[in-house]
C-alpha positions as CSV (number, residue, x, y, z in Angstrom):
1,X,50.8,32.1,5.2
2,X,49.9,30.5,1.9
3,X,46.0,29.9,1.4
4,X,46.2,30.3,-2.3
5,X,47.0,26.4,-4.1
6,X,47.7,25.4,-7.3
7,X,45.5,23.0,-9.5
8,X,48.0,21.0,-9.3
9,X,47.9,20.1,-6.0
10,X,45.1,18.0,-6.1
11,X,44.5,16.8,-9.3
12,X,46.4,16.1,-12.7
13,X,46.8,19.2,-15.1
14,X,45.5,17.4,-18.3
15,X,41.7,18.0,-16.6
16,X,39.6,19.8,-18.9
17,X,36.0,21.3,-18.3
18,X,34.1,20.9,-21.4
19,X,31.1,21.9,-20.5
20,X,29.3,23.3,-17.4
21,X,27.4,21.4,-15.0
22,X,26.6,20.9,-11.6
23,X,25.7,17.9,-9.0
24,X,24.6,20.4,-6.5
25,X,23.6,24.2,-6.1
26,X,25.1,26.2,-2.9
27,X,21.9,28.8,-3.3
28,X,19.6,31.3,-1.5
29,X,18.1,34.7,-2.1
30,X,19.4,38.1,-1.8
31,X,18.5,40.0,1.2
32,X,18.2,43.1,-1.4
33,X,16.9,42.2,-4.3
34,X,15.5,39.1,-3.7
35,X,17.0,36.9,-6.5
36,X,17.9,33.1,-6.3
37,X,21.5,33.3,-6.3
38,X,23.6,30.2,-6.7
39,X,27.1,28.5,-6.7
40,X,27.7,25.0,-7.9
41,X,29.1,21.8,-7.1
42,X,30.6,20.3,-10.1
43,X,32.6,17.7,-10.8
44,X,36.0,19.3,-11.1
45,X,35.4,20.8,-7.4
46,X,34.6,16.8,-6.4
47,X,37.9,15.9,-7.9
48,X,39.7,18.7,-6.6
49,X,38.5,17.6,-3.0
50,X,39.4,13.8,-3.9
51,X,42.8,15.0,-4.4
52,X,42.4,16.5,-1.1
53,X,40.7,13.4,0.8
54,X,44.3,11.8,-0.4
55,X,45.9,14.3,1.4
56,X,44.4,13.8,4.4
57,X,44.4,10.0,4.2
58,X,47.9,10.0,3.9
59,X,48.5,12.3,7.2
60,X,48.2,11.2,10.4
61,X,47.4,14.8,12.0
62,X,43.7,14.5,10.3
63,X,42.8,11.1,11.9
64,X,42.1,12.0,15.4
65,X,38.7,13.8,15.0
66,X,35.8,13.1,12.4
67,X,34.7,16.6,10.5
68,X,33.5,18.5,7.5
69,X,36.4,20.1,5.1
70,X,35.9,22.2,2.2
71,X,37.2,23.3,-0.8
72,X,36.8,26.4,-3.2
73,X,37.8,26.9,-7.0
74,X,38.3,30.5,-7.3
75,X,39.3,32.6,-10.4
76,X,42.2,34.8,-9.9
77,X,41.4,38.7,-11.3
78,X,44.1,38.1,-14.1
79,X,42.2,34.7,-15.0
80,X,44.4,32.0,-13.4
81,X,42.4,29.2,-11.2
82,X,43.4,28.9,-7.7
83,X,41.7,26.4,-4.8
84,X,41.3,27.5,-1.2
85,X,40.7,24.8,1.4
86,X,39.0,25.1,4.7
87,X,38.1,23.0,8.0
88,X,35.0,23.1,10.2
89,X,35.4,24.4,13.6
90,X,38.9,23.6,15.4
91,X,41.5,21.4,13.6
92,X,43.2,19.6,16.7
93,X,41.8,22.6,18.9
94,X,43.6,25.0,16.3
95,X,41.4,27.7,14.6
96,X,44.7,28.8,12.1
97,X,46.7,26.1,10.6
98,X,49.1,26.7,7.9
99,X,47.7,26.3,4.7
100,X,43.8,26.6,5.4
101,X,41.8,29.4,5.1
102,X,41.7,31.2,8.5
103,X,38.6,32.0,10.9
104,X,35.8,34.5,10.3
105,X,37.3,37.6,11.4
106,X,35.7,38.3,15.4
107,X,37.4,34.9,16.8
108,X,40.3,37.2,18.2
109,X,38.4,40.0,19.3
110,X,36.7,37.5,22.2
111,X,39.3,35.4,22.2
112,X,40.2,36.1,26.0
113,X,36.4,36.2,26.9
114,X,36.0,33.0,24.9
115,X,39.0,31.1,26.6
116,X,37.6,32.3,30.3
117,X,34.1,31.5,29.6
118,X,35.6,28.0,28.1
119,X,37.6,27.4,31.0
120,X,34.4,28.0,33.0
121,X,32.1,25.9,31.4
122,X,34.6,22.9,31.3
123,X,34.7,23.5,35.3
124,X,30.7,23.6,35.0
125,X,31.1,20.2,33.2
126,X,33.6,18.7,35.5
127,X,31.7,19.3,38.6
128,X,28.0,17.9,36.7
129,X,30.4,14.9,35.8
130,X,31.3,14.4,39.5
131,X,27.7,14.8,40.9
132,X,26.3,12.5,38.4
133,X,28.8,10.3,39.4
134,X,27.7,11.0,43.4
135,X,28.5,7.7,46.0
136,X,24.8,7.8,47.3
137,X,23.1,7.0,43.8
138,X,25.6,3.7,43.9
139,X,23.8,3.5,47.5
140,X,20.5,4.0,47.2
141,X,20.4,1.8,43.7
142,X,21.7,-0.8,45.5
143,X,19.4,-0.9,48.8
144,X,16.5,0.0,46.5
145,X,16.8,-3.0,44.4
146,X,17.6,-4.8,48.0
147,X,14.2,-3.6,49.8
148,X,12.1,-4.6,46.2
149,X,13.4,-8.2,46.3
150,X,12.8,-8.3,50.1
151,X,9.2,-6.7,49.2
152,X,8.4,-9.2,46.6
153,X,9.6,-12.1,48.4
154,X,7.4,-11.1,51.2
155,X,4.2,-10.5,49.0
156,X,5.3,-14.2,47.6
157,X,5.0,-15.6,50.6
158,X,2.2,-13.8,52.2
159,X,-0.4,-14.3,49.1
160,X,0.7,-18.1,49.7
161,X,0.2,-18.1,53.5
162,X,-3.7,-15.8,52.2
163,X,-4.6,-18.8,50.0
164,X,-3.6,-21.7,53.0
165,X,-5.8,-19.8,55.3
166,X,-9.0,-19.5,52.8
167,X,-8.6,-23.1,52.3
168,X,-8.5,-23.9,56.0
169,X,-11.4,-21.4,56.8
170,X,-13.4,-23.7,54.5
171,X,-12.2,-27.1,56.1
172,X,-12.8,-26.1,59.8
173,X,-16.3,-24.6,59.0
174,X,-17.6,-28.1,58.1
175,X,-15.8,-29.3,60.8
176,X,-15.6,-27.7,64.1
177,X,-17.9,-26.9,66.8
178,X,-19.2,-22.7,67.3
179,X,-16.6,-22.2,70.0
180,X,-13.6,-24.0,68.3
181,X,-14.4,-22.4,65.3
182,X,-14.9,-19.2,66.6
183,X,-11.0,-19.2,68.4
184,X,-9.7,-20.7,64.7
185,X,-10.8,-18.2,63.0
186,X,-9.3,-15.4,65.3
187,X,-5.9,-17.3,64.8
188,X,-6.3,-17.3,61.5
189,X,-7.0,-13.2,61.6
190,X,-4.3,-12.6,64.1
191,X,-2.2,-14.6,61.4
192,X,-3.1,-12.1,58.9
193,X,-3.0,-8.9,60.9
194,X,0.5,-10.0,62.0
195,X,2.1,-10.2,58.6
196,X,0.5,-6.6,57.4
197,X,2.7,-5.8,60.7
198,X,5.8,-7.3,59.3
199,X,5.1,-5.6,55.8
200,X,4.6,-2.1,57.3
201,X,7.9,-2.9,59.7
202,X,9.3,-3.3,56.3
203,X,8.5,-0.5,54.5
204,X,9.0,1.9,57.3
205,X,12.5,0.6,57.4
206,X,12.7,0.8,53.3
207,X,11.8,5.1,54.0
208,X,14.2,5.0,57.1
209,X,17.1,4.3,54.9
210,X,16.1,5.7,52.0
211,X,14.7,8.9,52.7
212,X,18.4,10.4,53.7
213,X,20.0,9.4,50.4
214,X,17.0,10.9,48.3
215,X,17.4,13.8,50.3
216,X,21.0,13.7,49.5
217,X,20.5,12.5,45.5
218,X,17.4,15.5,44.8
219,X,20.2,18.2,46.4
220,X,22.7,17.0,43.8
221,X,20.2,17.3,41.2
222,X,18.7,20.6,42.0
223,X,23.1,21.2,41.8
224,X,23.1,19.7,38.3
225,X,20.0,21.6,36.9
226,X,21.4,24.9,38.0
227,X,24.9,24.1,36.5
228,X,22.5,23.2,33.8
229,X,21.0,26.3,33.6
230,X,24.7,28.6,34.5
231,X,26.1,26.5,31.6
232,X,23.4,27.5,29.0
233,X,23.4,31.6,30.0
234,X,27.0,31.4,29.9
235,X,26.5,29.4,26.2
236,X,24.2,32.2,24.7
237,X,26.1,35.3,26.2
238,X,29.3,34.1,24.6
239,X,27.5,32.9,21.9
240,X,25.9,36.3,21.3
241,X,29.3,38.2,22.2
242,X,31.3,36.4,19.5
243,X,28.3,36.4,16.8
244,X,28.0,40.5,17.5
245,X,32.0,40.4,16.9
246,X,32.2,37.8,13.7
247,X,31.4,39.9,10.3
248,X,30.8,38.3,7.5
249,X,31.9,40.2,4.1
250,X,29.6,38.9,0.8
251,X,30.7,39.8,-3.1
252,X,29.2,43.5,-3.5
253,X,31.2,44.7,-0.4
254,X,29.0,44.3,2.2
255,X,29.5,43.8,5.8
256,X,27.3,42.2,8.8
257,X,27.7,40.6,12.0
258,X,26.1,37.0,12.6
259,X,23.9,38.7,15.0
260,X,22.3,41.2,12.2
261,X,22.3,38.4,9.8
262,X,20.1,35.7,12.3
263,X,18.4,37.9,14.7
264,X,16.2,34.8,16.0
265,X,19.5,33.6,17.0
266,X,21.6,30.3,15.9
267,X,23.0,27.2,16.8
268,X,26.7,27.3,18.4
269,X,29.5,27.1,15.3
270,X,27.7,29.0,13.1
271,X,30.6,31.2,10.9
272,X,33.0,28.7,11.8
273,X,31.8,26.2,9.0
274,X,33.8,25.6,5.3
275,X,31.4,27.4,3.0
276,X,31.1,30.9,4.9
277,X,35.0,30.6,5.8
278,X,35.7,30.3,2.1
279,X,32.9,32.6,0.7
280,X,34.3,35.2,2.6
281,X,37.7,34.8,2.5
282,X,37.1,35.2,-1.2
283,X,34.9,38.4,-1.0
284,X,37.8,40.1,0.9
285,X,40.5,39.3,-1.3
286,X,38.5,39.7,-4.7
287,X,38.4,35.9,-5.3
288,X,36.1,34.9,-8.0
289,X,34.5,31.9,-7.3
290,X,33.6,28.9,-9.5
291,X,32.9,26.2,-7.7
292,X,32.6,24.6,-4.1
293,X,32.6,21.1,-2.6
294,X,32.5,20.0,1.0
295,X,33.0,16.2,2.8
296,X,33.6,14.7,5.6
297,X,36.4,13.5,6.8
298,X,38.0,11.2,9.7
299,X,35.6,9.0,12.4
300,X,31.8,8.6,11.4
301,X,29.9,11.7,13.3
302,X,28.1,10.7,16.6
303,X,24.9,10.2,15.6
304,X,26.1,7.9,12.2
305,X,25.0,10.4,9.4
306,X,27.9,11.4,8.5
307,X,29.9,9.2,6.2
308,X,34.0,9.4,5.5
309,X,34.3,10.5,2.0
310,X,31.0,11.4,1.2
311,X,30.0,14.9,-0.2
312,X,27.2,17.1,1.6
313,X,25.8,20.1,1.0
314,X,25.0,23.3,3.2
315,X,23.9,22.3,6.8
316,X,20.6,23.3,7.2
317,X,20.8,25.3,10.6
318,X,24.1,27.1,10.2
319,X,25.6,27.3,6.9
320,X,21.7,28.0,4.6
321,X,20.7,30.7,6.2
322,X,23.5,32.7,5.3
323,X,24.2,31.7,1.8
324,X,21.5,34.6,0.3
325,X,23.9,37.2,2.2
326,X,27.3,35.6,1.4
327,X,27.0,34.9,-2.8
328,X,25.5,38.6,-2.7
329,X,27.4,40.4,-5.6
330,X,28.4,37.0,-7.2
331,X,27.7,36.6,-11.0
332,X,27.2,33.4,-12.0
333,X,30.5,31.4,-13.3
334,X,28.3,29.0,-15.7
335,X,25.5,29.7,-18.4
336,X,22.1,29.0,-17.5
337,X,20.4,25.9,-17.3
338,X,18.9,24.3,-20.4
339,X,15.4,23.2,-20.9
340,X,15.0,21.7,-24.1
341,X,15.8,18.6,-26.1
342,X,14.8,14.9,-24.8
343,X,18.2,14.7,-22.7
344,X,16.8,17.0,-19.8
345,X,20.1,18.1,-18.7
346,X,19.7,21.1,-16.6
347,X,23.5,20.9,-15.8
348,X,25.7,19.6,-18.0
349,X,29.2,17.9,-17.4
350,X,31.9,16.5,-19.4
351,X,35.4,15.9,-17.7
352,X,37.7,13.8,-20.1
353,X,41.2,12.7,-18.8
354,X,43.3,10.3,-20.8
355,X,46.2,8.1,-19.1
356,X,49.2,6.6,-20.9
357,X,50.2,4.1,-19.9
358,X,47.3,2.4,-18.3
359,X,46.3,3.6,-14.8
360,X,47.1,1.1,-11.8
361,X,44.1,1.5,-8.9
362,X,44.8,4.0,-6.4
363,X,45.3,1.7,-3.8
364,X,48.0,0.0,-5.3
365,X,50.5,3.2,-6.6
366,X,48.1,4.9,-8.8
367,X,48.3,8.2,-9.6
368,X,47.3,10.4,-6.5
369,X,44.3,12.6,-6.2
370,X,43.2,11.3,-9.7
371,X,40.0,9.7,-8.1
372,X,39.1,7.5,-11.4
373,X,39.1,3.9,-12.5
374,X,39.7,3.3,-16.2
375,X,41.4,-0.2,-16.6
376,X,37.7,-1.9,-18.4
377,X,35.4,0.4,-20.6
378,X,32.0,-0.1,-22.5
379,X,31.6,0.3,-26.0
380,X,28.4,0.2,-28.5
381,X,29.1,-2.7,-31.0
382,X,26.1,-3.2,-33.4
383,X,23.5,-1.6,-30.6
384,X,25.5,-4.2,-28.3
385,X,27.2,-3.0,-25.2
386,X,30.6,-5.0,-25.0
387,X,33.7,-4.5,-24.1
388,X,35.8,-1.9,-26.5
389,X,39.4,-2.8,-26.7
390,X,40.1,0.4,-29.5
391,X,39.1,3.0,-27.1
392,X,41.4,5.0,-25.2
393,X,42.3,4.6,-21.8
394,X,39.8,7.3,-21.0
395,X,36.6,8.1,-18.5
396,X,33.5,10.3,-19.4
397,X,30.9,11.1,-17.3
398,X,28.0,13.3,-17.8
399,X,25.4,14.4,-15.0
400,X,22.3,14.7,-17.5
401,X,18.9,13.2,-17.3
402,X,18.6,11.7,-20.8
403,X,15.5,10.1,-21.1
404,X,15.5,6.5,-22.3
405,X,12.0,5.7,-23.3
406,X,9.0,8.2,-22.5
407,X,4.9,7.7,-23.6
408,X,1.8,8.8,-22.1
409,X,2.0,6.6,-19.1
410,X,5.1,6.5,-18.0
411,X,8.7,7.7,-18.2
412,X,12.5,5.9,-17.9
413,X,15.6,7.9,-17.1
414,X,19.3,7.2,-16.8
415,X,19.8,8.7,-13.5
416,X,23.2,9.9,-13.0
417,X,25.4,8.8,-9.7
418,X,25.3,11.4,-7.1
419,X,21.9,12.8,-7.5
420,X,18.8,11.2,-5.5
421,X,16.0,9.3,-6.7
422,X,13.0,11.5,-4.9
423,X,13.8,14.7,-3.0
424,X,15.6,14.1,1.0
425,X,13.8,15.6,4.0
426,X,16.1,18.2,4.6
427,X,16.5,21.6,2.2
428,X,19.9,20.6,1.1
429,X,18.8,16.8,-0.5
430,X,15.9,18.6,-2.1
431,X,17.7,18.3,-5.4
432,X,16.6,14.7,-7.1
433,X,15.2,13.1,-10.6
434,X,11.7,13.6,-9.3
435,X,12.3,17.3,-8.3
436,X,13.7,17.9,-11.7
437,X,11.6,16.5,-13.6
438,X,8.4,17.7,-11.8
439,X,10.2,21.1,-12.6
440,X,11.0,20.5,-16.4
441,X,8.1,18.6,-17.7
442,X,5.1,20.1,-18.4
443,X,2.8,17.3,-16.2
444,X,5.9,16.6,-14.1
445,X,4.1,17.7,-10.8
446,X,2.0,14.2,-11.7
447,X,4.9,11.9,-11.7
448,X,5.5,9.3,-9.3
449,X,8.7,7.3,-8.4
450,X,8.1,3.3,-9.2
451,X,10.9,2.4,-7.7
452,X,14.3,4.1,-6.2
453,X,18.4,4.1,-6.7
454,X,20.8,4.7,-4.0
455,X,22.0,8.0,-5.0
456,X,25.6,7.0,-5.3
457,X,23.8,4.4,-8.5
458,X,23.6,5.0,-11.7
459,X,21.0,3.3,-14.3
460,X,17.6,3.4,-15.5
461,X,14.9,4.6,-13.5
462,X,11.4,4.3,-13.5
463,X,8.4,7.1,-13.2
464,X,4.8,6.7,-13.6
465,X,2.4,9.6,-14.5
466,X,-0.6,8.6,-13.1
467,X,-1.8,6.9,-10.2
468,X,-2.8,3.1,-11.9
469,X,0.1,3.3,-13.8
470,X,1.6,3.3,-10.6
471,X,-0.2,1.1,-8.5
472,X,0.1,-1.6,-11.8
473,X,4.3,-1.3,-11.7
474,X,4.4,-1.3,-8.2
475,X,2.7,-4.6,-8.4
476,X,5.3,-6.2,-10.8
477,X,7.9,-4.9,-8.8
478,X,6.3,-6.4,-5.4
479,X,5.6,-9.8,-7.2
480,X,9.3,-10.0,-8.7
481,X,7.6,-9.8,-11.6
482,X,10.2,-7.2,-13.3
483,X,13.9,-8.4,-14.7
484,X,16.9,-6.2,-13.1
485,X,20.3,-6.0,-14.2
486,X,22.9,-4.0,-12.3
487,X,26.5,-4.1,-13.8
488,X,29.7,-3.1,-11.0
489,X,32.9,-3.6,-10.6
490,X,34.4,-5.4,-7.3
491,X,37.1,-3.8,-5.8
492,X,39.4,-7.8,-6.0
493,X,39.5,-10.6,-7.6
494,X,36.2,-13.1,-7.2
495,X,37.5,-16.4,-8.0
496,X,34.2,-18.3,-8.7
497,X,33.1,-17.6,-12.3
498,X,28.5,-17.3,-11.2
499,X,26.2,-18.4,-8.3
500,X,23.8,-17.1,-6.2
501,X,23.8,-15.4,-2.5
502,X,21.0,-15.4,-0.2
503,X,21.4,-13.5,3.0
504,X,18.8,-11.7,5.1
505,X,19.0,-8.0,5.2
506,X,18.0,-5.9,8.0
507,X,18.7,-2.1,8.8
508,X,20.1,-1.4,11.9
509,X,17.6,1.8,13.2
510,X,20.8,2.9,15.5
511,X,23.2,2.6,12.6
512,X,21.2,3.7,9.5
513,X,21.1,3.9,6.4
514,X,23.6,0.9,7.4
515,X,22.1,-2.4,6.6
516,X,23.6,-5.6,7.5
517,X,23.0,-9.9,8.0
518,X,20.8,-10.6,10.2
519,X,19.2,-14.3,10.5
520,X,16.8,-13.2,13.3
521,X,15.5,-9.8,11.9
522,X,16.6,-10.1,8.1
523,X,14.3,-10.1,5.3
524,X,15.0,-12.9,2.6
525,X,17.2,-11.5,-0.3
526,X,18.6,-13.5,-3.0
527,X,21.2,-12.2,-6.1
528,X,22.8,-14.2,-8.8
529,X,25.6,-12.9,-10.3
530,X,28.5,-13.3,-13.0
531,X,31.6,-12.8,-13.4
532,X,31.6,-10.6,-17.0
533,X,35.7,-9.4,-17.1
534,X,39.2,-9.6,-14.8
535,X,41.3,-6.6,-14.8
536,X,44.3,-6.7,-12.9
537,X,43.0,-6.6,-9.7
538,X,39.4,-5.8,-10.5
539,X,36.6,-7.9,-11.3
540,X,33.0,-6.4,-13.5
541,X,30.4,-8.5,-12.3
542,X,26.7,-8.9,-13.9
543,X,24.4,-9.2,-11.0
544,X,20.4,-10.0,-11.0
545,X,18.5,-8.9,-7.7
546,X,15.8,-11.5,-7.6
547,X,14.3,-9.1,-4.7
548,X,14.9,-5.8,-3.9
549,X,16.4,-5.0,-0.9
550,X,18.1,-1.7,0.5
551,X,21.7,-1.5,-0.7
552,X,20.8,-5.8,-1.2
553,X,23.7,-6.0,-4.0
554,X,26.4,-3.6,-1.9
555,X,25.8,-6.0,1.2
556,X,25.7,-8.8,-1.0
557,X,29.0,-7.9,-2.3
558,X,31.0,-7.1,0.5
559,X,30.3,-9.5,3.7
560,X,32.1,-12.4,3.9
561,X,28.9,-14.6,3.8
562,X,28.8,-13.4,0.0
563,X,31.6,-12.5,-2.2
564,X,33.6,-10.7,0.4
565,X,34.9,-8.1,-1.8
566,X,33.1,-4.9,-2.0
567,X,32.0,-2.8,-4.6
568,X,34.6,-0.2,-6.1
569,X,34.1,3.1,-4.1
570,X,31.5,1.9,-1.7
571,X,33.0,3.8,1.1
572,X,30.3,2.9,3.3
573,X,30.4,-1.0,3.5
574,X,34.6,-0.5,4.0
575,X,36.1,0.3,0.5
576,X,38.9,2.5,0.6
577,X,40.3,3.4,-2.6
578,X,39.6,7.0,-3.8
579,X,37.3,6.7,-6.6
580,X,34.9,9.3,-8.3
581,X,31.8,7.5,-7.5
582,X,30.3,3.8,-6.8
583,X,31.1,1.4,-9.6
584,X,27.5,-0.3,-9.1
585,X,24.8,0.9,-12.3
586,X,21.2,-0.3,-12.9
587,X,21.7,-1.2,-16.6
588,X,18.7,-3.4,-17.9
589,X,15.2,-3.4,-17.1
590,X,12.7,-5.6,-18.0
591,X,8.4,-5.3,-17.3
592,X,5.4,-5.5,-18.6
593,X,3.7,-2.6,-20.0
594,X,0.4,-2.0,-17.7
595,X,-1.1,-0.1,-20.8
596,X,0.4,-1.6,-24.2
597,X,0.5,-5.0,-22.8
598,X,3.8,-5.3,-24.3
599,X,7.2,-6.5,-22.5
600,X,9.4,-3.4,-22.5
601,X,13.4,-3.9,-22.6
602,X,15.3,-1.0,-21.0
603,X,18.9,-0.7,-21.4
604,X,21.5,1.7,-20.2
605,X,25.0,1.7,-21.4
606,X,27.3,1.2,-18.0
607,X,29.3,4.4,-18.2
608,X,32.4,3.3,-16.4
């Protein structure tokens, strides 16, 4: 079976590395020695697996289930570069498919305790389904809400009939003689002890039917909890069976099971994701590896936070744990990080591609796998940006933090696309400008973010180092106070030349980090905009948030209540072409200086 893939089958061969970088670290420590030990994700592995997401788009055996794919540069031992791809789990309840790297080694030696055990729990699932499903709930859900309506009309009735009779208690006192009075008011208590008769009648008839069918419905789930409970022991011996079977090989030689590696235990699928697939089918066939990159792929995951397209990085539960263990024995593929200069670039990436003739997009016959849009390009004209019309057709991206004005009081970066604002709340999104540059400078660990990008958005950013430097921006930014530019290109043709678009935003907590029109629950966002440039079928647009909404110009873009056309490579609000990134960058900001009282400028050359 081939695992082994040429360059060549995902991207074009005129890529060149020019320099080493990263947009994300694979890392943990040594069990041994203790060291931080790391493996990158740069941007030749995220083109690599662009070439593979085009693959997969054009198949339709990978549509049918939503899940993470991987892929692995490796270096051959007499130099050559190779890729090795891998799939999460089953592929179409497959664990070896032609092609992809095969499971952990263990799989087979369970593999008929695993398929009994299977075939049990899906009968421990069928019969939960059916008792869930159980006649007598229907039944006693029905007559239940029955007996409550016949309840409540009752009480209706009988507080009415309460309040006639304490009004005519209070007529016939003033009215009656001692002896009439006397047999009125026993009619009127005989009135009253009769209809807390007709309400006990009632309720003893509610338990009379009831009773059986509870009886009936806390059997069945006394049934369910123990299937419950047989389904779970059955879970964690097979569980434990096949992690004491699967062994995991890292890059000095070593060999452990999943059970010596987490002796606390771990969540089902562990060993059966991309990275420790691919890490170890390197280590056992004395693969060097370079670099890694993992997405997902097919339907949105169930609980929406996993998007079609989009890079992650180790999952927390499963995959981190193990990395220490598994990149054992690997020397690192790329020189250490830098730490000087004013461009704080810890990892450093050029790629540089030309195309002759011009590229068309990839939606419309472009060049497969390539990933990039070059048909407009930015020059520098006189300190100007402009268009260039002498530059070749070209794209060059670097993932630095170059730092575009800096004083005592505050800071402005050009934060690259991929890489957060301010660290995640999981370990793999702790990687961000804040986290870096808290690392980096020397009063970093006093910085505060101002304001944030979405992390697919390039452009200036803005950091305060101290807490009324701070508190003053955040002010301007609350009171629209500061001047934003963002520069992007549309993924069509927007026939109006400017104008505005106001539509409320609102973030769906069941969808997230979705946001969407809403004229009930939105907040009030406004954007102008302007058309800069058409392209063949692309459009660069100028646009000015006049408030500052999540993902406000991405929304704005792409419902039909705005332009209707969405933002090259926004993935998330329905573009499809396979681009390297979002076309959307924060290129000019404009605020008052809390300190200088001067009006600062910022401006960030759009790099695509």
């Amino acid at each position: 079976m081939v695992v082994l893939h040429e360059l060549s089958d995902f991207i074009d061969c005129d890529f060149v590395i020019a320099d080493s970088s990263c947009s994300y670290w694979y890392e943990g420590r040594c069990p041994q020695s203790g060291n931080r030990l790391k493996l990158p994700r740069t941007s030749m592995s995220e083109a690599i697996a662009h070439g593979l997401m085009q693959h997969l788009a054009n198949n339709d055996y990978y549509s049918h289930e939503g899940k993470m794919y991987g892929i692995l540069l490796v270096e051959l031992p007499n130099g050559e570069q190779r890729v090795l791809k891998a799939f999460s789990g089953l592929l179409n309840s497959c664990s070896v498919v032609e092609g992809w790297v095969p499971p952990i080694p263990g799989r087979d030696e369970v593999a008929f305790e695993e398929s009994r055990t299977l075939a049990e729990l899906d009968a421990i699932k069928q019969e939960i389904i059916t008792l869930k499903q159980l006649t007598e709930r229907q039944q006693y859900e029905m007559l239940s809400n029955d007996f409550e309506q016949q309840l409540q009309a009752m009480s209706d009735r009988h507080r009415y009939c309460k309040h006639q009779r304490q009004e005519k208690r209070q007529q016939i006192c003033n009215t009656l003689t001692p002896e009439a009075l006397t047999i009125a008011l026993e009619q009127l208590d005989e009135e009253s002890r009769q209809q807390g008769i007709e309400r006990r009648q009632l309720k003893r008839q509610q338990n009379a039917v009831l009773q059986p069918l509870q009886q009936i419905i806390a059997a069945t789930d006394a049934r369910i909890s123990e299937l419950k409970q047989q389904r779970k022991a059955l879970s964690r011996q097979l569980q434990t069976q096949m992690h004491a079977s699967y062994s995991l090989t890292n890059f000095s030689g070593r060999s452990q099971s999943l059970q010596e590696l987490m002796p606390g235990g771990s969540p089902t699928g562990t060993g059966d994701c991309c990275a420790p697939k691919l890490l170890h089918y390197a280590a056992t066939h004395n693969l060097k590896p370079l670099a890694m990159a993992e997405f997902w792929w097919g339907a949105s995951s169930v609980n929406q936070d996993k998007i079609p397209g989009e890079f992650y990085g180790a999952c927390a539960e499963r995959c981190q744990p193990l990395m220490g263990f598994l990149l054992s024995g690997l020397k690192p593929p790329f020189p250490a990080r830098e730490k000087g200069g004013r461009s704080l670039s810890p990892d450093r990436l050029c790629i540089h591609k030309s195309f002759s003739p011009p590229l068309t997009p990839p939606c419309q016959g472009g060049e497969p796998g390539t990933g990039y849009f070059p048909p407009l390009h930015r020059g520098i004209k006189g300190g100007k940006s402009g268009v260039c019309a002498s530059l070749p057709r070209c794209v060059y991206t670097e993932v630095t933090l170059p730092i575009i004005y800096e004083d005592e009081w505050l800071i402005a970066v050009n934060k690259p696309a991929g890489l957060l604002s301010v660290p995640g709340r999981y370990r793999d999104r702790q990687d961000s400008v804040l986290s870096r540059l808290r690392h980096l400078l020397p009063d970093g660990m006093a910085l505060i973010s101002v304001h944030r990008l979405d992390q697919e958005t390039s452009g200036i950013l803005l950091l305060a180092r101290d807490c009324q430097t701070h508190r003053q921006l955040s002010q301007q930014f609350q009171q629209r106070q500061v001047h934003k530019v963002y520069e992007a290109i549309l993924s069509g043709v927007l026939t109006v030349e400017q104008g505005k678009i106001e539509l409320p935003l609102w973030g769906d907590p069941e969808n997230r980090p979705e946001q969407k029109v809403d004229w009930q629950q939105g907040k009030p966002s406004l954007t102008h905009f302007q058309v800069m440039a058409r392209e063949g079928d692309y459009t660069r647009v100028e646009f000015t948030p006049l408030t500052g909404r999540t993902h406000q110009l991405r929304v704005h873009a792409a419902d039909a209540r705005g332009l209707g056309i969405t933002i090259l490579g926004d993935r998330l609000y329905g573009c499809r072409a396979v681009t390297s990134r979002l076309h959307l960058h924060a290129r000019e900001l404009r605020f008052d200086h809390p300190q200088l009282e001067k009006t600062l400028h910022l401006q960030a050359i759009t790099p695509f």
